[in-house]
C-alpha positions as CSV (number, residue, x, y, z in Angstrom):
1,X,0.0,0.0,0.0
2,X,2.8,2.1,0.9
3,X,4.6,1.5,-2.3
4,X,1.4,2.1,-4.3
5,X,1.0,5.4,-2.4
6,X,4.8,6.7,-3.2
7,X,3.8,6.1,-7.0
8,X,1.0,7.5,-7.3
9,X,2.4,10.8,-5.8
10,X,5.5,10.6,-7.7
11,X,3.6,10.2,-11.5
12,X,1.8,12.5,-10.2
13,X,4.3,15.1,-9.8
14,X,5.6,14.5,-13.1
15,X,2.5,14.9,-14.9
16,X,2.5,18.2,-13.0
17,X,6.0,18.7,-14.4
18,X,5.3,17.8,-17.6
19,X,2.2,20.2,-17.9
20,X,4.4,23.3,-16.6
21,X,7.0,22.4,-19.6
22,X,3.9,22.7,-22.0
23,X,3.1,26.9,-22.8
24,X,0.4,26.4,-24.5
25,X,-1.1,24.5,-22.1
26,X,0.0,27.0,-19.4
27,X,-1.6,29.7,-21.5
28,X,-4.5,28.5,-22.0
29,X,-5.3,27.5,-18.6
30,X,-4.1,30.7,-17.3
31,X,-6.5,32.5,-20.5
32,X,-9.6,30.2,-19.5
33,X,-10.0,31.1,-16.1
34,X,-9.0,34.7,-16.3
35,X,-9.8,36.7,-19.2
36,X,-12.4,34.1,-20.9
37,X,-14.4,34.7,-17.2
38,X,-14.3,38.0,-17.8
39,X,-15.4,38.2,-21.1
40,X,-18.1,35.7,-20.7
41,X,-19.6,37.6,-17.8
42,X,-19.3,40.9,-19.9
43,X,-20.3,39.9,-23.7
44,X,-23.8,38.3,-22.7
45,X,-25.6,38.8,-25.6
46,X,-29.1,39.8,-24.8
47,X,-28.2,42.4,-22.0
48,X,-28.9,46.1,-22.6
49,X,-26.0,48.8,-21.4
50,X,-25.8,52.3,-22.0
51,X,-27.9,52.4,-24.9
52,X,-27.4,55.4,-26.9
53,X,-30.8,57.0,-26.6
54,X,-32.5,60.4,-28.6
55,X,-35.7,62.2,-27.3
56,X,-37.6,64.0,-30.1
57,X,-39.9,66.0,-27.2
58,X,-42.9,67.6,-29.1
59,X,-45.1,68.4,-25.9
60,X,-42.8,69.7,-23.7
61,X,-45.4,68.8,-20.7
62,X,-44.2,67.8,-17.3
63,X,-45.4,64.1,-18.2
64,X,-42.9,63.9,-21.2
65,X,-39.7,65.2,-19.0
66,X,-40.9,62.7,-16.8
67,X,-40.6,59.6,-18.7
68,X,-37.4,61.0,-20.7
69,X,-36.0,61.3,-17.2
70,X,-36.6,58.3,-16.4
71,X,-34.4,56.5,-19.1
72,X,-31.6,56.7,-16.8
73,X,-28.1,54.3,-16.8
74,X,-27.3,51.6,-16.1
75,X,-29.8,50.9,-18.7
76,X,-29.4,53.9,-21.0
77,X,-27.0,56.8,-21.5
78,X,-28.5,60.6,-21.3
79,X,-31.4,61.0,-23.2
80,X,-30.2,63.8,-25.9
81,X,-32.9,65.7,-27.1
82,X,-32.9,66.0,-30.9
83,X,-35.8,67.6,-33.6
84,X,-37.8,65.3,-36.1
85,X,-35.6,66.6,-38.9
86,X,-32.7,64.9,-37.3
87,X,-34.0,61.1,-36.6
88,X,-33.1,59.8,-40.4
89,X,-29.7,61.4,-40.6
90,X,-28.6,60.5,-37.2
91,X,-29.9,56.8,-36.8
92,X,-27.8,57.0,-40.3
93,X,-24.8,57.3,-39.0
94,X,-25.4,55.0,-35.9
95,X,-25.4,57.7,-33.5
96,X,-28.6,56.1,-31.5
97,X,-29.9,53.0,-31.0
98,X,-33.6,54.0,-29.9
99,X,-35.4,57.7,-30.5
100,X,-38.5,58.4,-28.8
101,X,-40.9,60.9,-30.4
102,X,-43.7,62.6,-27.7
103,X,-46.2,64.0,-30.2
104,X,-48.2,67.4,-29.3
105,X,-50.4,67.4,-26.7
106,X,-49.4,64.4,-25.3
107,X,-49.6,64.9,-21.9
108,X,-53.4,66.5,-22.7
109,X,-54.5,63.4,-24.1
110,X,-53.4,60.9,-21.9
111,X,-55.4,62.9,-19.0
112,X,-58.2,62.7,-21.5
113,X,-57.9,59.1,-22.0
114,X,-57.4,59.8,-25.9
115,X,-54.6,56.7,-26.0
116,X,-52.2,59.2,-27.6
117,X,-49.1,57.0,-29.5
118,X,-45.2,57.3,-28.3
119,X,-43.2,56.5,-31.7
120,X,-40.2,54.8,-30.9
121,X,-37.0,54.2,-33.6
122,X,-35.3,51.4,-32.9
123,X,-31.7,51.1,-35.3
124,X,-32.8,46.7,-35.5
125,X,-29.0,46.5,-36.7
126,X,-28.0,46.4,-33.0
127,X,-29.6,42.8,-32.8
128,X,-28.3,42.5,-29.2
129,X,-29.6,45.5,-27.4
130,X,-32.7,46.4,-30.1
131,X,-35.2,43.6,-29.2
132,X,-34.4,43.8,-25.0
133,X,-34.0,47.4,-24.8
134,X,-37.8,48.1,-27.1
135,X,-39.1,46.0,-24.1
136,X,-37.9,48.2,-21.2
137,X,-38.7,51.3,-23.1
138,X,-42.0,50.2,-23.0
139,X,-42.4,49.3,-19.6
140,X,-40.9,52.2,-18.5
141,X,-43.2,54.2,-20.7
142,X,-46.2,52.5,-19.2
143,X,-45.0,52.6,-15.7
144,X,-44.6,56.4,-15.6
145,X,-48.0,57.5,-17.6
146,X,-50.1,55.1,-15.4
147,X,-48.0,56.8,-12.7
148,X,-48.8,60.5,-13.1
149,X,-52.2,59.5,-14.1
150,X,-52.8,58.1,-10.6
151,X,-51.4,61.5,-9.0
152,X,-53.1,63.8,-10.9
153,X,-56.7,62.3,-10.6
154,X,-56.4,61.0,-7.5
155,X,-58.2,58.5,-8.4
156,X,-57.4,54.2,-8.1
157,X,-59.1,52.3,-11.1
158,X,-61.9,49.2,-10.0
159,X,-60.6,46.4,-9.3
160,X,-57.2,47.2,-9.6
161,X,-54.1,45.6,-8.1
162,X,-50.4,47.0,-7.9
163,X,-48.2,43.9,-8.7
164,X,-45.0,44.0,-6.5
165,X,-42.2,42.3,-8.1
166,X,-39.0,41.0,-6.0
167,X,-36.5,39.2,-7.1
168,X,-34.0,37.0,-5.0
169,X,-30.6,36.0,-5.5
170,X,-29.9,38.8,-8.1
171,X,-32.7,42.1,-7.2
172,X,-31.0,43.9,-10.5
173,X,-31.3,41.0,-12.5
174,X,-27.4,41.6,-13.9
175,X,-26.9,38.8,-16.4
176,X,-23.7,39.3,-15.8
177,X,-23.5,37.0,-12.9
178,X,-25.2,34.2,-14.8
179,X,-22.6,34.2,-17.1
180,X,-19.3,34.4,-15.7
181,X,-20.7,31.1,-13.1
182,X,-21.5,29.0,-16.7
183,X,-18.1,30.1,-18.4
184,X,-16.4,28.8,-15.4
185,X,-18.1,25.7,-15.2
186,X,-17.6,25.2,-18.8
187,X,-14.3,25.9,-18.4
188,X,-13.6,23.6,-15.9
189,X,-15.5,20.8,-17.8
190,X,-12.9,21.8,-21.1
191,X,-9.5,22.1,-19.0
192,X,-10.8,18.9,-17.1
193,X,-10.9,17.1,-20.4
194,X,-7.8,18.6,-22.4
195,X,-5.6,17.8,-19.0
196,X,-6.3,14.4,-18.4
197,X,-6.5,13.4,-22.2
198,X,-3.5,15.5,-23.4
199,X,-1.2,13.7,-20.1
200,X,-2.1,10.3,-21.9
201,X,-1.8,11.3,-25.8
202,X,1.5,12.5,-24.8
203,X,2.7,9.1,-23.1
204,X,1.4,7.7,-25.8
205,X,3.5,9.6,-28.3
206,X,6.7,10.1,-26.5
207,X,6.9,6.2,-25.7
208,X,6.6,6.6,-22.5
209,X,3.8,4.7,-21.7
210,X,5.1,1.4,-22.8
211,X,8.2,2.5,-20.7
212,X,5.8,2.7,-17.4
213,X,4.3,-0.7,-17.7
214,X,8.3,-2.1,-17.4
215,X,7.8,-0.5,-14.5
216,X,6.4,-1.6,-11.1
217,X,3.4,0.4,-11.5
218,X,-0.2,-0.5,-12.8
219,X,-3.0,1.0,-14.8
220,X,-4.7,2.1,-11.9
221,X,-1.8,3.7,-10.1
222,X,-1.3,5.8,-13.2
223,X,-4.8,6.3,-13.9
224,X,-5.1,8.1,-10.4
225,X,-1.8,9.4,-10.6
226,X,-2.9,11.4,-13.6
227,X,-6.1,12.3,-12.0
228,X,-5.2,13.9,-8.7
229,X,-2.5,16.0,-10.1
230,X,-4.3,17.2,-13.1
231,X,-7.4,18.1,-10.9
232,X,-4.8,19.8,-8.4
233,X,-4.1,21.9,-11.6
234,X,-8.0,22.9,-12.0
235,X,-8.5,23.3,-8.3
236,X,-6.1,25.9,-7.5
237,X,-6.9,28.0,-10.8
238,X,-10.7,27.4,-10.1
239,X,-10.2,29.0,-6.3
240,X,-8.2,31.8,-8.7
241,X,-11.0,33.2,-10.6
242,X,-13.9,32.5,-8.1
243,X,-12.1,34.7,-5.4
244,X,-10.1,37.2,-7.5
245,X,-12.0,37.4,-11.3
246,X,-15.7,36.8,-10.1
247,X,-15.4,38.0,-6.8
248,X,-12.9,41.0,-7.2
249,X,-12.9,42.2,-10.7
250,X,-16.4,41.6,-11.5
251,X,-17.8,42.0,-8.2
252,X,-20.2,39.2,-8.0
253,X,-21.2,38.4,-4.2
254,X,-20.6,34.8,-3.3
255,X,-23.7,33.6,-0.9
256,X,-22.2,30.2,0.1
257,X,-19.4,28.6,1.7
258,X,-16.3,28.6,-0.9
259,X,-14.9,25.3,0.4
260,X,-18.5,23.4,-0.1
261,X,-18.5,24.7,-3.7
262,X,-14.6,23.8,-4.0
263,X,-15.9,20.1,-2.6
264,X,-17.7,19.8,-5.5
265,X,-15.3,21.2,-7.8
266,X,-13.3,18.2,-6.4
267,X,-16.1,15.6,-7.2
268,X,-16.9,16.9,-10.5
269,X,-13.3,16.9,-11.5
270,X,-12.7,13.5,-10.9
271,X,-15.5,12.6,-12.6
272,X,-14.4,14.6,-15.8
273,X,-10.9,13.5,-15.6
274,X,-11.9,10.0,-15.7
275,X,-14.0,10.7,-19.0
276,X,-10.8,12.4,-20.6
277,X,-8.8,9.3,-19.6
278,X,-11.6,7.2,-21.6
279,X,-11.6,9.7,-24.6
280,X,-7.9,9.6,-25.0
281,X,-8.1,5.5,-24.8
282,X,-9.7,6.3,-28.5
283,X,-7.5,8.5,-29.3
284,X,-4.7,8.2,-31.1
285,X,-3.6,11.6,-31.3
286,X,-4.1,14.9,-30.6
287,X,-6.0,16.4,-33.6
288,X,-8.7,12.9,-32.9
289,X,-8.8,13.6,-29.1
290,X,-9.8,17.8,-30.1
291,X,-12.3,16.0,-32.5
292,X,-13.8,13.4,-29.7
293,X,-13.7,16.3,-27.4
294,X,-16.3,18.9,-29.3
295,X,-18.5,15.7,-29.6
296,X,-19.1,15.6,-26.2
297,X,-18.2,19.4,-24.8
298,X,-20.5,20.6,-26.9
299,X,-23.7,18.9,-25.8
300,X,-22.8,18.9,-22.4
301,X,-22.4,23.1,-22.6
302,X,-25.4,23.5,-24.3
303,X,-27.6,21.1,-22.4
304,X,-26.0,21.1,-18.6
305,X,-29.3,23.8,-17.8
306,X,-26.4,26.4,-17.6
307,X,-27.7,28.2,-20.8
308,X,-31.7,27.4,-20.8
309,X,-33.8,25.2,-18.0
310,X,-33.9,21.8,-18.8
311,X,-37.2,21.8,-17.5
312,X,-37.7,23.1,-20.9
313,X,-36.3,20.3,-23.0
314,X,-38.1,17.1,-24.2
315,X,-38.1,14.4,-21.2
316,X,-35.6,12.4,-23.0
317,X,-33.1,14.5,-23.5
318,X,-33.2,15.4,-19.5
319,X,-32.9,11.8,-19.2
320,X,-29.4,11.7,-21.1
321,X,-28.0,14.5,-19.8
322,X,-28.3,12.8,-16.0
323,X,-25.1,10.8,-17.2
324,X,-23.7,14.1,-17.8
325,X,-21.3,15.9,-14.7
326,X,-22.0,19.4,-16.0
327,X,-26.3,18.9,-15.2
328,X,-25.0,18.2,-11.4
329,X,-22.0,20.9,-11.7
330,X,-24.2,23.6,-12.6
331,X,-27.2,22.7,-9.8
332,X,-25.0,23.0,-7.2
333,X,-22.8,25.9,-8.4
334,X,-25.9,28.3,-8.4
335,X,-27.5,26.8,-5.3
336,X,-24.2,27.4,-3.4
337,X,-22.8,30.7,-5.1
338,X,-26.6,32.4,-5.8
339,X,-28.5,31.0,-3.1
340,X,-27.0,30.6,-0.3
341,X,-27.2,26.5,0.0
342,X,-25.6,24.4,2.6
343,X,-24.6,21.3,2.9
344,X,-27.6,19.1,3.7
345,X,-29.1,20.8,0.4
346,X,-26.5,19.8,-1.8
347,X,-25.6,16.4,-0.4
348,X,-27.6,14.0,-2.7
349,X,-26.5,16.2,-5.9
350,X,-23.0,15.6,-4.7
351,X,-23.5,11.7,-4.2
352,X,-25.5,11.6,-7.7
353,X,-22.3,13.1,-9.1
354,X,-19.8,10.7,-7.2
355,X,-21.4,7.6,-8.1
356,X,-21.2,8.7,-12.3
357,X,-17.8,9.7,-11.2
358,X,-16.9,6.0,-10.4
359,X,-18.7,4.5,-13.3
360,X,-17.0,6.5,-15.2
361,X,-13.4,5.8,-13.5
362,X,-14.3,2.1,-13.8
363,X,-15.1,2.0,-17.3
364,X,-12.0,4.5,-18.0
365,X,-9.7,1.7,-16.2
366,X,-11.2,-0.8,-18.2
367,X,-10.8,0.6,-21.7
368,X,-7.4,1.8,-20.3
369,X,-6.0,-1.7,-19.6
370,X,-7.0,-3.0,-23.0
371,X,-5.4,0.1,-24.8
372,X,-2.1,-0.6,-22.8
373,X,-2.2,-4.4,-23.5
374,X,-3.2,-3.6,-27.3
């Protein structure tokens, strides 16, 4: 036992060697969970940011200033105000994504219940900020009117109820934090992979492999040798960008307890690292393990419930993506880092996980053994 112990820390600290001799390897690790984070959390594509706005006001009533005041940022930059000569030539030249036009005697006709119409431009070239940001112009449109409506009558309409919305985990709804918690779990799932299949490609086409099983080691020392130290790798850059990137730079509040979600870091890496190890058993090189890899990354991105419910998708495809890691990776990650959850919460999400972690290990060691003694 002690012998098998003292082997598998010592491959281990070669793979760990051998990784640090690799640059592009380096890089990329280093470029995942730093700057691929950041942009992930920053670049979401259907979230509205200082929108250029124009006001074309042709009332000038207190109820127009009102709503054009009320276009304020995050959300949207200043209003500028602009004439109705102007809206062609500047929406030309890109200078505005939205124009809102008040027409005369606005104000007069909404008191009169006349349903006056609020034109609003919208430069539909902007695909990511044009179809959100026509949706919170009009609720903000309607918000204010019904408003100032309500104060200046003094009057409630029958039967009428003021809906009162609240929003836990993330009040501002900042997509932001959605996003850089999936590119991190993606990421992990893609370094997992690369790692672990990339250490045994490159046994594989240095010679080395056949060199180890001369050796007094076995499959399994070296299959566990190769998984510790490359999920040590993932682990410590993992803490990295949770603490400093998401925490620091990007200022997203972590509600749970870091070690608990670091826990099941641990159990989702070594269930990943044993599917790389399987991967690279088909693999004969590189450029087919890359190939393998998009196969399965893909799918498992796409469907984990990191990017849309999967209470969504057809019953059968939530069925298949149970013998996925990333569908348990990403329930816990936003019950721990959103909401707050604790262990008891978590602990049946975390044996789910383990248990496909072994069935994978198990079926990695078999296919391993018959590639070595192939």
């Amino acid at each position: 036992m002690k012998d098998a112990l003292q082997h598998i820390f010592s491959l281990g600290c070669k793979e760990i060697i051998g990784l640090f001799r690799d640059p592009l390897l380096v890089v990329l690790i280093i470029y995942a969970f730093s700057m691929n984070v950041y942009m992930g959390a920053k670049s979401i594509p259907d979230a509205i940011s200082n929108a250029a706005i124009a006001v074309v006001d042709e009332d000038g009533s207190a109820l127009s200033k009102r709503v054009t005041d009320a276009f304020i940022p995050p959300l949207f930059m200043k209003p500028a105000k602009i004439s109705r000569a102007d809206i062609d030539r500047l929406m030309d030249e890109g200078r505005y994504t939205f124009v809102v036009v008040f027409p005369p005697d606005f104000q007069e006709k909404v008191l009169a219940n006349d349903n006056p119409e609020v034109q609003v431009n919208v430069d539909a070239t902007r695909m990511s900020q044009a179809f959100t940001g026509n949706g919170y112009i009009q609720e903000i449109i309607n918000r204010e009117v019904k408003n100032f409506v309500r104060e200046k009558t003094h009057s409630q309409p029958a039967y009428s109820a003021d809906i009162v919305i609240r929003n836990r985990f993330n009040p501002n709804l900042i997509k932001s934090w959605e996003g850089a918690v999936n590119e991190l779990v993606n990421n992990i799932a893609m370094i997992a992979l690369i790692l672990t299949g990339a250490a045994l490609i490159r046994e594989r086409e240095r010679g080395t492999l056949e060199h180890l099983m001369v050796t007094p080691v076995n499959p399994v020392e070296i299959m566990i040798a190769k998984i510790w130290s490359m999920s040590l790798v993932v682990l410590v850059v993992t803490g990295f960008s949770l603490l400093i990137v998401i925490n620091q730079v990007l200022d997203i509040p972590i509600a749970g307890s870091f070690w608990l979600f670091m826990l099941g870091v641990l159990i989702n890496l070594f269930a990943m690292t044993s599917l790389g190890i399987f991967l690279a058993c088909f693999a004969r090189d590189m450029p087919q393990l890359g190939i393998l890899m998009i196969l399965v990354l893909m799918p498992m991105q796409i469907l984990s419930g990191g990017i849309t419910s999967q209470a969504n998708m057809p019953e059968i495809i939530q069925f298949i993506m149970r013998f996925a890691p990333t569908t348990y990776f990403v329930e816990f990650s936003k019950a721990i880092l959103f909401r707050g959850a604790d262990f008891a919460l978590v602990w049946k999400t975390f044996l789910q996980m383990f248990i496909l972690g072994a069935l994978y290990f198990l079926v990695a060691l078999r296919r391993f053994r018959k590639s070595v003694a192939s």
